[in-house]
N, C-alpha and C positions, 0 to 999 in steps of 0.2 A: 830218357834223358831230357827229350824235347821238353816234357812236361812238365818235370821236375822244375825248369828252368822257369818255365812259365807261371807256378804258382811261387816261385821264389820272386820272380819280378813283380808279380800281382802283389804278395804281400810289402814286399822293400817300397814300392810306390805309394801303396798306404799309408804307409808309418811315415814313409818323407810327407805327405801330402797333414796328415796331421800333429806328427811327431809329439805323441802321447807317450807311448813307451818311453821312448829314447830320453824323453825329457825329463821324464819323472824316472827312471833310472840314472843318469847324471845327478838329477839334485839330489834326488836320496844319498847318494856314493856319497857325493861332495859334502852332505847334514853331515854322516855316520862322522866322516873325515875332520870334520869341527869340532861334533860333540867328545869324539877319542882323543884330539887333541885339547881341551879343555880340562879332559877330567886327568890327562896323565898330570899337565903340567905348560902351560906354552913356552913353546921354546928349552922347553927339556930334551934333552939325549935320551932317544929309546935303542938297545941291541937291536940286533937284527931279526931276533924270533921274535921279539913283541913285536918290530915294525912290520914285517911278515904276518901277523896273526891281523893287526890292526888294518893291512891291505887289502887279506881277503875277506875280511867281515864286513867292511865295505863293497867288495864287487860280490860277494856272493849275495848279501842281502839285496843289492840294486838289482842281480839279474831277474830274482825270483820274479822281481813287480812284472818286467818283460813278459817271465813266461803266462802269466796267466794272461796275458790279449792277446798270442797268437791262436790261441783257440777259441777264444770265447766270442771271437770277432765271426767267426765260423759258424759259429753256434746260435748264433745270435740270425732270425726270421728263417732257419733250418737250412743257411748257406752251404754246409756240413754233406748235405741230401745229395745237393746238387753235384759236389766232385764225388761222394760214393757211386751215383748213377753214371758219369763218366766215367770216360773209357782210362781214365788215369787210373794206375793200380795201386792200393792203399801204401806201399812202401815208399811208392813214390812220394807220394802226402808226407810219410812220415820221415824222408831224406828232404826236402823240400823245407820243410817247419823245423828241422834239426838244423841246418844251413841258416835259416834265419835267425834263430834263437844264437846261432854260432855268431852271426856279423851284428847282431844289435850286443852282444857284449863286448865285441871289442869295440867299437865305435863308443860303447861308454866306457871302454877302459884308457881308449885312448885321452879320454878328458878326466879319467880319474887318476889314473897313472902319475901323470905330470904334477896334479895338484897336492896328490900324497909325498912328492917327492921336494915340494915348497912347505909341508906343513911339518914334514917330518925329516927334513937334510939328504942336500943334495948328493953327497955322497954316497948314496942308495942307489942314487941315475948309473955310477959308473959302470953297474952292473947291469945294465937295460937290455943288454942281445941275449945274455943266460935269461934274467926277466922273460921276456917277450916268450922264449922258448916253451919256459914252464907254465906261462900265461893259455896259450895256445892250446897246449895238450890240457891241461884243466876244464876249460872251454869247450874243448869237444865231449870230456866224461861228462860235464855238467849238461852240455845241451840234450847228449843222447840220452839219460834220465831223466831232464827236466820236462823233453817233449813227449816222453811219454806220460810222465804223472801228469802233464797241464792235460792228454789226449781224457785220462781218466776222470779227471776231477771238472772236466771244462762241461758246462751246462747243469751240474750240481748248483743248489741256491747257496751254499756258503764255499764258493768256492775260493776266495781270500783265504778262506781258514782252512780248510782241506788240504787245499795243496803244500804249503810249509808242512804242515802234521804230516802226510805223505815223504815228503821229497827226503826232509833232513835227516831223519834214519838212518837212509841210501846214501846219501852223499856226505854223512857226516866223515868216513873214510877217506875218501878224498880231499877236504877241505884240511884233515890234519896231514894227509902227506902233501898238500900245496902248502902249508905255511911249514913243515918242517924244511921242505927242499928251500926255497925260497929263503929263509933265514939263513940255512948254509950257504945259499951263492950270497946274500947279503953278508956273512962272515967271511967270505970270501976261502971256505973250507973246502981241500982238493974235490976235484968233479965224481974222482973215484970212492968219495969217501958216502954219495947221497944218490951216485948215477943206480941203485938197485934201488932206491925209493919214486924217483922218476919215473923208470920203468916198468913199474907196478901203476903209476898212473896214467903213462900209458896204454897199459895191459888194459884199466878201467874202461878209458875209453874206446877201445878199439870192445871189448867184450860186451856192453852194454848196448852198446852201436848193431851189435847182434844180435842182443835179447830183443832190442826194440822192435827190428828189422822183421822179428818172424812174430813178433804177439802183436803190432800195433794194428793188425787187422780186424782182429777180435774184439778188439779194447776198443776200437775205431765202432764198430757197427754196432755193440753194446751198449756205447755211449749214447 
């Protein structure tokens, strides 16, 4: 756990110290969030499953930029070597890097959230504690998949482009039960009516959280 913690603070100190990711996941979110609003219409009424689709095409596409620099920052003069040869044990690595990939998307949702919520009506906010909830559990499926395809794709030469061809496959499932759930609490449709699609992305992320947990050592020392 020590350890865990330790390479979590090594990398959160980095990205505060040159805030590459974070910054360029914000303004992506924020473009996506302009150019959606432009092309529906400014200042149009959108329901609540377009405002849902148009939210998470915004943080999904921001997260992705994230994941590729927690690896590759590793990978980069064979930093990589150095925690295999330690006494950290590679799940640790791989709970450690899923943890960050978790707090660098909220930290850009919390500046994307608010901003989709000026571009596309406030009446979207009133529903911000069901939000956050489903923000959350999204966040964990998408970190524990994403840190593993960045584990795979990180030190490849085109790894921009690998990694999206990889990832959205996997998580194209998920992203359509976050903007169906999410439309319904923006409809304001009973809890019982979406709470078995929830829970299926749930399921996601606790199951993958698995996968990752028992292959990322393989994938790790392949790489």
């Amino acid at each position: 756990m020590r350890d865990t913690l330790l390479i979590i603070k090594k990398d959160l100190l980095t990205e505060f110290r040159k805030k590459e990711s974070l910054v360029s996941m914000v303004f992506f979110g924020f473009l996506l969030l302009v150019i959606l609003n432009i092309a529906l219409g400014i200042g149009r009424e959108v329901d609540g499953e377009i405002a849902a689709g148009i939210l998470w095409v915004s943080i999904i596409f921001s997260a992705v930029l994230g994941l590729g620099r927690v690896f590759s920052q590793e990978k980069e003069n064979r930093c990589i070597d150095g925690l295999l040869l330690s006494p950290v044990e590679s799940e640790q690595i791989y709970t450690a890097k899923t943890v960050v990939n978790f707090i660098f998307m909220v930290i850009a949702e919390a500046v994307i959230i608010p901003i989709f919520f000026v571009f596309y009506g406030d009446r979207f906010a009133r529903h911000l504690p069901m939000l956050i909830v489903v923000v959350l559990f999204v966040n964990l499926g998408f970190s524990t998949v994403g840190t593993l395809f960045s584990a795979i794709t990180a030190g490849t030469r085109r790894n921009e482009v690998l990694l999206p061809l990889l990832l959205f496959p996997v998580i194209t499932p998920l992203i359509a039960l976050a903007v169906k759930v999410t439309g319904s609490v923006f409809e304001e449709i009973p809890y019982q009516e979406y709470s078995s699609w929830l829970y299926i992305i749930i399921s996601f992320g606790f199951i993958f959280s698995g996968v990752g947990y028992l292959l990322f050592e393989y994938i790790i020392k392949e790489g």
